[in-house]
C-alpha positions, 0 to 999 in steps of 0.5 A: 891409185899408187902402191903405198907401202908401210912407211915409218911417219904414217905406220910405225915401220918400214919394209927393208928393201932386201935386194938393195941389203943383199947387194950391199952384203952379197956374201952375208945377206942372201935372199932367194932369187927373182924368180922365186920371189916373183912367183909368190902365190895367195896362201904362201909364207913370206918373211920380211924385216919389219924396221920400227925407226926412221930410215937413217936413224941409228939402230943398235939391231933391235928396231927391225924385226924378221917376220911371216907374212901370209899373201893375200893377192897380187895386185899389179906389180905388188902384193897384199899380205897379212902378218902372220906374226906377232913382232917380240919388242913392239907393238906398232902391230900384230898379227893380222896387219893387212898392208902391200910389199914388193917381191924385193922386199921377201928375204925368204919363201916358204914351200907352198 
């Protein structure tokens, strides 16, 4: 069964792809390296940007939104959380949303 990661049509919002950001804007948009955020464990912090508008569409910088995500396990090359957040501007979803994500999608990791 393919990994099916949030995608705007079928859930509200997309997960930034925060290596391809931090590529495109090294000195601004920095994120922490592989190795960091290829060795994620269950019961570790993750933040991500959550991004409530089509991919493409014009935003004005209040469509996407940085959260905590609690991982729950890795399943092969992905990782299931839940959001340990409430987003402030929508209400797509909330806290306890379960979905999967990719190390490329953590803009930052917290201590374990």
């Amino acid at each position: 069964m393919p990994t099916v990661y949030p995608d705007y049509d079928r859930d509200g919002f997309y997960l930034e792809h925060a290596v391809m950001r931090s590529r495109l804007w090294p000195d601004t948009f920095h994120i922490p390296d592989a190795q960091v955020r290829y060795s994620i464990k269950p019961g570790q912090l993750v933040k991500m940007d959550f991004t409530f508008a089509p991919e493409g569409a014009e935003k004005d910088g209040s469509e996407t939104e940085r959260m905590w995500v609690i991982v729950k396990e890795r399943c092969d090359d992905h990782w299931v959380g839940i959001l340990d957040d409430d987003p402030r501007f929508h209400d797509t979803i909330a806290s306890n949303y379960v979905f999967h994500f990719h190390p490329d999608h953590l803009v930052a990791v917290g201590e374990v």
